[in-house]
C-alpha positions as CSV (number, residue, x, y, z in Angstrom):
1,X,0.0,0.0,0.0
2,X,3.1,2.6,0.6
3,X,4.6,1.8,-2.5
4,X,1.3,2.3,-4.6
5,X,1.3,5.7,-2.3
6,X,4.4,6.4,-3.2
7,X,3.7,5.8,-6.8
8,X,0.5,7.9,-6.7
9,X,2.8,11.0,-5.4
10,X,5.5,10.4,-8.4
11,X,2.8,10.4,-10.8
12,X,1.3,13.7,-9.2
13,X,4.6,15.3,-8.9
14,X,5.4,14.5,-12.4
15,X,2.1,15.8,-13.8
16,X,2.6,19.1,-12.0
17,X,6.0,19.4,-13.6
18,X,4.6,19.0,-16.9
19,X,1.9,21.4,-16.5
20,X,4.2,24.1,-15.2
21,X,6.8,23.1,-18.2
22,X,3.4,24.0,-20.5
23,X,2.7,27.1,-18.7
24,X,6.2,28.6,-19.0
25,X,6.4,27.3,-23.2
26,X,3.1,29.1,-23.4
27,X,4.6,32.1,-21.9
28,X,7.8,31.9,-23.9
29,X,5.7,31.7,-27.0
30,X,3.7,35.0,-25.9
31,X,6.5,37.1,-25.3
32,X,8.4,35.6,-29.1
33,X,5.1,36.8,-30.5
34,X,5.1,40.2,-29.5
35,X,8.8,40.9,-29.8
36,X,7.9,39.9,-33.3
37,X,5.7,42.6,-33.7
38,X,7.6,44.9,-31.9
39,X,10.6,44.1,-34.0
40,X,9.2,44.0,-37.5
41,X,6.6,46.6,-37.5
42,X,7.4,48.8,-34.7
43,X,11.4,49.6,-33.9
44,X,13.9,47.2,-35.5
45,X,17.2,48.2,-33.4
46,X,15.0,47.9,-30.1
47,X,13.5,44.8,-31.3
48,X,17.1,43.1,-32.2
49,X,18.2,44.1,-28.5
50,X,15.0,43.4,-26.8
51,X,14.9,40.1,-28.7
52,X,19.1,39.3,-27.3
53,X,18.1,40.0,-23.6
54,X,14.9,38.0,-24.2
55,X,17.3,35.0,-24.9
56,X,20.2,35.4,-22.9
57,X,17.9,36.3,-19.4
58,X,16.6,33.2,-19.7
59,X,19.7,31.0,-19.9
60,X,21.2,33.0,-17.0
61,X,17.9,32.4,-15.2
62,X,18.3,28.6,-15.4
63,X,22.0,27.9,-15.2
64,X,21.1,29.7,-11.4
65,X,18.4,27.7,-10.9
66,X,20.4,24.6,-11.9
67,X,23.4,25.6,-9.5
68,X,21.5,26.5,-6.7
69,X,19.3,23.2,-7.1
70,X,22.4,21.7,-5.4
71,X,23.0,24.5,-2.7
72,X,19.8,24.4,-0.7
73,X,19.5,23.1,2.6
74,X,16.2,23.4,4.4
75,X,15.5,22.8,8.8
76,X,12.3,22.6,10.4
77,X,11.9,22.9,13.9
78,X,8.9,22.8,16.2
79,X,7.5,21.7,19.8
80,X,7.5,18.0,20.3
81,X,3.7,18.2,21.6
82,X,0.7,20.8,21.3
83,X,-2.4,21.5,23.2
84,X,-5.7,20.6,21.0
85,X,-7.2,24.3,20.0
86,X,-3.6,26.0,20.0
87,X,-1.0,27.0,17.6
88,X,2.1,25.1,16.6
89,X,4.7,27.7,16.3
90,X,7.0,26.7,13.5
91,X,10.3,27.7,12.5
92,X,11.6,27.0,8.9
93,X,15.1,28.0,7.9
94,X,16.5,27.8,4.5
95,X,20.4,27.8,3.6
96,X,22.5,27.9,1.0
97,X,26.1,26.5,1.1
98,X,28.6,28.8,-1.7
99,X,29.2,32.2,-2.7
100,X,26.6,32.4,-5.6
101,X,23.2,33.9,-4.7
102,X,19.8,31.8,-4.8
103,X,17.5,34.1,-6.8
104,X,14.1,32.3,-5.8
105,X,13.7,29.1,-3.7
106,X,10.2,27.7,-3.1
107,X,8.9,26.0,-0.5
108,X,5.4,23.5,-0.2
109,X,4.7,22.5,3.2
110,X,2.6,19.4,4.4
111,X,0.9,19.3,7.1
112,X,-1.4,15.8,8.1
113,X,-4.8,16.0,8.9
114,X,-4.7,16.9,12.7
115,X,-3.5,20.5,11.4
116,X,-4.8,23.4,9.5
117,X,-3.5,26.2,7.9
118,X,-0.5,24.6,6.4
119,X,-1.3,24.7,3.0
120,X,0.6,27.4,1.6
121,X,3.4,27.8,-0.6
122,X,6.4,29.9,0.3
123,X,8.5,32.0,-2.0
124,X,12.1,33.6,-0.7
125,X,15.1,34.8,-2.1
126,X,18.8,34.5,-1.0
127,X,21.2,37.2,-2.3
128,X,23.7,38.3,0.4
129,X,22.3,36.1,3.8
130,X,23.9,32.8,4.2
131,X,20.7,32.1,5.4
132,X,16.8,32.9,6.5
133,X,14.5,32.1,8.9
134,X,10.5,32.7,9.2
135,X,7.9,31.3,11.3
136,X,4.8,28.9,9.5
137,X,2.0,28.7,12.1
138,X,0.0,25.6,12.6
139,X,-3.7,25.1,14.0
140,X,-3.7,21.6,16.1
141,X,-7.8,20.8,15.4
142,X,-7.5,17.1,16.3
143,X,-5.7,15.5,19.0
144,X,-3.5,12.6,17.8
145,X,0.0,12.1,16.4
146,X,0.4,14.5,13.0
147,X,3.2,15.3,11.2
148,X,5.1,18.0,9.7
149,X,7.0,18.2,6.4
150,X,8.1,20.2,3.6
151,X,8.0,17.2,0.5
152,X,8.7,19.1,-2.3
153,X,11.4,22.4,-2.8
154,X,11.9,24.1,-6.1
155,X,14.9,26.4,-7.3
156,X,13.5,28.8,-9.7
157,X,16.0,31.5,-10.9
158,X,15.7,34.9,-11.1
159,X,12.9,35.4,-13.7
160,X,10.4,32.7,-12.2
161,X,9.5,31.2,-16.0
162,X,11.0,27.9,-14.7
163,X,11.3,26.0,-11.4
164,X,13.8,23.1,-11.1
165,X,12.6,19.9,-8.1
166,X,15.6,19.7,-5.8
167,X,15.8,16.1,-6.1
168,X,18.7,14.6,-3.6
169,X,17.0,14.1,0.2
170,X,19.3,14.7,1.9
171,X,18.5,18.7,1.5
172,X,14.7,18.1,2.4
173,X,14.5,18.3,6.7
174,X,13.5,15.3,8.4
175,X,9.3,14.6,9.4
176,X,8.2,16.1,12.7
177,X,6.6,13.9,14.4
178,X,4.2,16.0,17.3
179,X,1.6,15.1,19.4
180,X,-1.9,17.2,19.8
181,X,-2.9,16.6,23.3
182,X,-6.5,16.5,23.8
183,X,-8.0,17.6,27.1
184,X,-9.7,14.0,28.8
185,X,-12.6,14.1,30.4
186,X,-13.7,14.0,33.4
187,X,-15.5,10.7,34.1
188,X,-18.3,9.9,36.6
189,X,-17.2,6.7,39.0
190,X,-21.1,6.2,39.3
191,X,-20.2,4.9,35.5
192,X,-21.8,1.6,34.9
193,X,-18.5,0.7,33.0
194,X,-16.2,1.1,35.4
195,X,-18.1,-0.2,38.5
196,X,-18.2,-3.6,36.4
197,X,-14.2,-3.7,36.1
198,X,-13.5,-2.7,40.2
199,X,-16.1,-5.3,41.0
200,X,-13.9,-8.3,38.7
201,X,-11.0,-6.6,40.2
202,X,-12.4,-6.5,43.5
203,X,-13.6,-10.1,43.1
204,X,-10.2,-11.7,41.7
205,X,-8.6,-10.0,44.7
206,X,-10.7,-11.6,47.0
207,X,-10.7,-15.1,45.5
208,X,-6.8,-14.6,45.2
209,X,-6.9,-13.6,49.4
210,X,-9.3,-17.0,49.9
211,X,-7.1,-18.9,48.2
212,X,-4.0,-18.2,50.2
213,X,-5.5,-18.1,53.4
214,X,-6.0,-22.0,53.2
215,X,-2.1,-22.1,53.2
216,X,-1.8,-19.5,56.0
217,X,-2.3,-19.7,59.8
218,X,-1.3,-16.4,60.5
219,X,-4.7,-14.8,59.1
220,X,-7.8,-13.8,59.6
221,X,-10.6,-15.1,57.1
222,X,-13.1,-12.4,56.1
223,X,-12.9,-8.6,55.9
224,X,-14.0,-6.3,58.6
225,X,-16.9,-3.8,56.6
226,X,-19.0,-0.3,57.1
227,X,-21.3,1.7,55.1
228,X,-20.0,4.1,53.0
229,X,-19.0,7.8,53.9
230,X,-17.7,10.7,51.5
231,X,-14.8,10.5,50.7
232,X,-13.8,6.7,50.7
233,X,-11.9,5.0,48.0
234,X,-14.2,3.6,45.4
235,X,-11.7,1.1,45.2
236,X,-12.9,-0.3,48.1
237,X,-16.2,-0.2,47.8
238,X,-17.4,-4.6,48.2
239,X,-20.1,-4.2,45.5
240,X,-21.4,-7.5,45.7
241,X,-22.0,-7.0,49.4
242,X,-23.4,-3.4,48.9
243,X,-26.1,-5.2,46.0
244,X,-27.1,-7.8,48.7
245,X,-27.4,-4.7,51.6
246,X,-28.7,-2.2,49.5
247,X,-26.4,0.4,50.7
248,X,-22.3,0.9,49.8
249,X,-20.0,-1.1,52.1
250,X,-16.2,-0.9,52.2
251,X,-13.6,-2.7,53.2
252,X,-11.1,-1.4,56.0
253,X,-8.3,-3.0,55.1
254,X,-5.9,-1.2,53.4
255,X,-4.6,-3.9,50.6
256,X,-4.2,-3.2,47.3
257,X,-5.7,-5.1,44.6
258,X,-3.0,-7.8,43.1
259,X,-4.7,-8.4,40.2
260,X,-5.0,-5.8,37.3
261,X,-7.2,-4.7,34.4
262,X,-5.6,-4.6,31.2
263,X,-6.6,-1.7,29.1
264,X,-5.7,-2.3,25.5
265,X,-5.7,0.6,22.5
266,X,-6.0,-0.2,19.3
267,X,-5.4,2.8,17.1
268,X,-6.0,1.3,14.0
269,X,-6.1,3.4,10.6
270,X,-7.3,1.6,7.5
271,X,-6.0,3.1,4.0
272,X,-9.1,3.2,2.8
273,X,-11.2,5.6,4.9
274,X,-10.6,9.0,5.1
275,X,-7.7,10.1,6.6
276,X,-10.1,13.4,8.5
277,X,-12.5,10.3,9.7
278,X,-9.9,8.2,11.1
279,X,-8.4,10.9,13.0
280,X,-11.9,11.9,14.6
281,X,-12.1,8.4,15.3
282,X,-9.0,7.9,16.9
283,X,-9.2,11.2,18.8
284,X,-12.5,10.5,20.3
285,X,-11.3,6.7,21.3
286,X,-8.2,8.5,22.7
287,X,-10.5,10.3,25.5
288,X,-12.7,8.0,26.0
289,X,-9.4,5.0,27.1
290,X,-7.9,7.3,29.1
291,X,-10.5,9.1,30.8
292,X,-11.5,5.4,32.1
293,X,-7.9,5.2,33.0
294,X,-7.5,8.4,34.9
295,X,-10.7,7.2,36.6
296,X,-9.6,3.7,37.4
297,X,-6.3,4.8,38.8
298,X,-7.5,7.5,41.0
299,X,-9.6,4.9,42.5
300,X,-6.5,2.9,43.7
301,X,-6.5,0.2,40.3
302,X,-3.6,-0.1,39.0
303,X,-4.1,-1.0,35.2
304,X,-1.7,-2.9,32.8
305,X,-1.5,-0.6,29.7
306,X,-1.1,-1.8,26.3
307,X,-0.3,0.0,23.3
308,X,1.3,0.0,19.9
309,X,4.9,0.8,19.6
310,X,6.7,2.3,17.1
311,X,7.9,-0.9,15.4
312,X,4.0,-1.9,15.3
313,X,5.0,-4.4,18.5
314,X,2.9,-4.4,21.9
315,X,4.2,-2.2,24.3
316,X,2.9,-3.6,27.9
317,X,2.9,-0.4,31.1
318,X,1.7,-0.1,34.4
319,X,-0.2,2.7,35.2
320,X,0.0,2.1,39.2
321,X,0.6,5.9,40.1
322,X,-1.9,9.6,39.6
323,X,0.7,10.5,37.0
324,X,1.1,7.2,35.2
325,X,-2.2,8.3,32.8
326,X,-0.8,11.5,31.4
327,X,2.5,9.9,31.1
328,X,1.2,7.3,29.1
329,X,-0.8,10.0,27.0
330,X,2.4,11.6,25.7
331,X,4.4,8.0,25.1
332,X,0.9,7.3,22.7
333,X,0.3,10.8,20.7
334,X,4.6,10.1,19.6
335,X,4.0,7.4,17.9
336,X,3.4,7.7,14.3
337,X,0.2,6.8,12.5
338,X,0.7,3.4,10.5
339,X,-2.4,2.3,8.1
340,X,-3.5,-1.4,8.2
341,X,-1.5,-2.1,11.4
342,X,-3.1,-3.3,14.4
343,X,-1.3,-2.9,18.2
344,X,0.7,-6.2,18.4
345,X,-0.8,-9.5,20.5
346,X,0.3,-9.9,23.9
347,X,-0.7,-12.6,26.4
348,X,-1.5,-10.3,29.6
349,X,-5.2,-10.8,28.1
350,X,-5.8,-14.2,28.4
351,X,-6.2,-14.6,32.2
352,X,-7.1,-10.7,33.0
353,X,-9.6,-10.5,35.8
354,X,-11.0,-7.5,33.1
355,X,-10.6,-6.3,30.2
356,X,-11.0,-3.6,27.8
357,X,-10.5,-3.1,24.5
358,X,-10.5,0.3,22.8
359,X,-10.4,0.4,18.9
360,X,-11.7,2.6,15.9
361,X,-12.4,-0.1,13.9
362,X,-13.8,-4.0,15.2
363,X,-13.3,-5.7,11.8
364,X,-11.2,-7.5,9.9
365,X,-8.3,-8.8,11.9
366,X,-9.2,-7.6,15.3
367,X,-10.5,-11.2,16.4
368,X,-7.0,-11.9,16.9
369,X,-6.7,-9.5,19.8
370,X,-9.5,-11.8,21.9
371,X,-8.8,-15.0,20.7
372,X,-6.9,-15.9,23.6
373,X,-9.6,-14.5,26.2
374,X,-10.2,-17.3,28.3
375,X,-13.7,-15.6,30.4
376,X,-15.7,-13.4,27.4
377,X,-17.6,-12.1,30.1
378,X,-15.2,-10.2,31.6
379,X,-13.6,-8.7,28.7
380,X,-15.5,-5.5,26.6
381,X,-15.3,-2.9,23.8
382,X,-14.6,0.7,23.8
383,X,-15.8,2.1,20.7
384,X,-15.4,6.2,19.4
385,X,-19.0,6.4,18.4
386,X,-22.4,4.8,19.1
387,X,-23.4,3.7,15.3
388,X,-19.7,1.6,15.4
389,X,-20.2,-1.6,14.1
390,X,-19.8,-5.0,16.6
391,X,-19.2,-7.9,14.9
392,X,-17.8,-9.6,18.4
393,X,-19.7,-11.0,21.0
394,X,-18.5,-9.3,23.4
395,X,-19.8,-5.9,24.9
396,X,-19.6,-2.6,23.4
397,X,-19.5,0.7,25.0
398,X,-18.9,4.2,24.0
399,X,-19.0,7.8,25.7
400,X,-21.6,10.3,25.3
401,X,-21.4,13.9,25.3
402,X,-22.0,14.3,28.8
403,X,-18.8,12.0,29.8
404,X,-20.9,9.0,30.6
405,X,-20.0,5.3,29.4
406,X,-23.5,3.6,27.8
407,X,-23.8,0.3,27.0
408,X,-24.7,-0.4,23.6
409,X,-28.1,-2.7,22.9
C-alpha cells in the first residue's frame, strides 16, 4: 500500500512538472510573438536588443536555478507536543552552502490532517544572507499524532518562468513527528462501565486472598466492613456486598488489589477511509481510554496498559501511580500513524480478571486480539462512536457527550 502511495505522489509530482513546463512554453511563445511585432513593425534596433536580452535572461535564469538546485539546505523545527485548540509555532530556515546567490527558492509544506493552515506555498530569495529564517504557524484541530513536512522544494532563478525539483534528500529536513494533546474528560465513577471492572478486580482479589489463606495460619478469614462515607476510596467499595445490603460497604483494610485490568488501544487506521475520519475516530477513542484510566487509577487500580509501539509491537505499562495516565498519553500521541497495522498481541489478556479493549475499527483482523480470552464475560469494547459496528460478541460501549459510558443494545 506505501509503494502504490508512493507511486500515486511520483505520478502527481510529475504531472505538475509537466503542466508548469506547458505554462512557462506558453509564456515563452507570448512574449516571441510580441517581440515579433515589436521588432518587425514597430522599432527594429529595439527589437534586435529586446529580442538578445529576451534570450540570454533566460539561460542565465536557469544555469542559477540549476546551481542552486544543489546548494539548498532546508530545517524545520517545532515543539515535540501541542495543546488541541492552539497553535504550533514553526520555525523553517532555508540555507544555501557557496558564494553564488539563490534568486528564488520555493517552498510547499505538508501538514497531516490533525492540522490546518498549512497549506501554503512559500517564496524567498537568497542574495547576500547565508541564510533565512520565518515562522509557518500551525492550528492543532484534532488531537492525535500529525506530522510535519516540507515534501517538495523548487529552485527557480531569477525570472520565475522555470522552477527546477531539488531532487537529492538529503536537502529536504527530516518529518516532525508532534503530538496534539487533547484535554480528557472528566469521568463519573457512578459509571456503569467502570463499576463492572473494580467489582472483577475486586472479586479476583478476593478469591486470590481465599485462596491463600487455606495455606496461611497467620490470618484472619473475612474482611471487617461499614457503610459508605464521602470521601472513601471507590476502590474499596465490596459491590457485591453493597447489592445484597442495598447500601455501599467498604472494606477497612488497606490492601491493594493484586490483580490488574488490562486496558488495551488499538489505534487502528485503514488506508481506505478518510484520513479526516480516522483521525476523529482515533481522537474521540483516545479520550474515552484514558479518561477510564485516569478514573480507574484515581480509584486505587492499577491497570496494565497496552499500546502499539513504534515498530508496530505491543508495548505492555503499568499505570500504578496519579501521574502514570498522562505519562502514558504523551508515550501514545509520539507514535506515528501506520495504516493497516493493528497494536501487536500480547498474552496479559488471556487470564485478566478484566478487560477492555478500545479500537476505531472491530473488523477484519481484530479477532486476533480476543482469541486468547479465556472468560468473554469479563472482557469488553470501547468504541469512538455509538453507530460503530460489533461484529464480536463481546460488549460494546462508547462515551456520550456528557462524559458517561452507555452500554450499547
Amino acid at each position: 500500500m506505501s509503494d502504490k502511495r508512493n507511486n500515486d505522489r511520483k505520478h502527481g509530482l510529475f504531472g505538475q512538472e509537466l503542466l508548469h513546463s506547458m505554462k512557462s512554453i506558453a509564456a515563452f511563445a507570448a512574449v516571441g510573438l510580441l517581440l515579433y511585432l515589436f521588432t518587425f513593425y514597430l522599432d527594429g534596433e529595439m527589437g534586435i536588443i529586446l529580442m538578445a536580452f529576451v534570450i540570454f535572461a533566460p539561460l542565465v535564469s536557469y544555469a542559477m536555478a540549476a546551481y542552486a538546485r544543489k546548494r539548498i539546505k532546508v530545517h524545520i523545527d517545532c515543539e515535540g507536543y501541542v495543546q488541541k485548540g492552539s497553535t504550533l509555532d514553526v520555525k523553517i530556515t532555508v540555507e544555501k552552502t557557496g558564494i553564488v546567490p539563490l534568486a528564488i527558492v520555493e517552498l510547499v509544506p505538508k501538514a497531516t490532517e490533525v492540522f490546518s493552515g498549512w497549506d501554503k506555498k512559500y517564496h524567498l530569495s537568497l542574495a547576500g544572507a547565508e541564510k533565512k529564517s520565518f515562522h509557518c504557524p500551525a492550528e492543532a484541530v484534532i488531537a492525535g499524532n500529525g506530522e510535519i513536512s516540507i515534501p517538495e522544494i523548487y529552485s527557480c532563478g531569477f525570472l520565475g518562468f522555470m522552477k527546477l525539483l531539488v531532487k537529492n534528500k538529503e536537502q529536504y529536513p527530516d518529518v516532525k513527528s508532534v503530538g496534539v494533546i487533547p484535554a480528557l474528560p472528566e469521568v463519573s465513577a457512578s459509571s456503569q462501565l467502570f463499576r463492572s471492572i473494580a467489582d472483577g478486580v475486586m472479586s479476583s482479589d478476593e478469591e486470590e486472598n481465599d485462596t491463600a489463606m487455606q495455606f496461611s495460619t497467620n490470618t484472619s478469614p473475612g474482611y471487617v466492613h461499614r457503610e459508605y462515607v464521602e470521601g472513601d476510596p471507590l476502590k474499596r467499595v465490596n459491590w457485591k456486598l453493597s447489592s445484597k445490603k442495598n447500601k455501599l460497604m467498604v472494606r477497612l483494610d488497606e490492601a491493594v488489589a493484586s490483580v490488574q485490568p488490562v486496558m488495551v488501544l488499538d489505534l487502528y487506521r485503514s488506508s481506505s477511509e478518510d484520513p479526516v475520519k480516522s483521525a476523529i475516530a482515533g481522537e474521540r477513542i483516545i479520550c474515552s481510554m484514558f479518561g477510564l484510566l485516569d478514573l480507574l487509577v484515581k480509584q486505587g487500580i492499577a491497570c496494565t496498559f497496552v499500546y502499539r509501539g513504534e515498530d508496530g509491537s505491543a508495548v505492555c505499562e503499568n499505570a500504578d501511580n496519579a501521574d502514570a495516565p498522562s505519562q502514558l498519553l504523551m508515550k501514545v500521541l509520539a507514535v506515528r500513524n501506520m495504516t493497516d497495522v493493528r497494536v501487536g498481541r500480547t498474552d496479559v489478556t488471556s487470564q485478566a480478571c478484566a478487560c477492555v479493549f478500545a479500537s476505531t475499527d472491530f473488523g477484519g483482523d481484530f479477532s486476533q486480539l480476543t482469541a486468547g480470552i479465556e472468560d468473554p464475560d469479563s472482557s469488553c469494547l470501547l468504541a469512538p462512536a455509538a453507530d460503530t459496528p460489533n461484529p464480536t460478541k463481546l460488549s460494546m460501549w462508547y462515551l456520550d457527550g456528557d462524559n458517561n459510558f452507555k452500554k450499547m443494545v
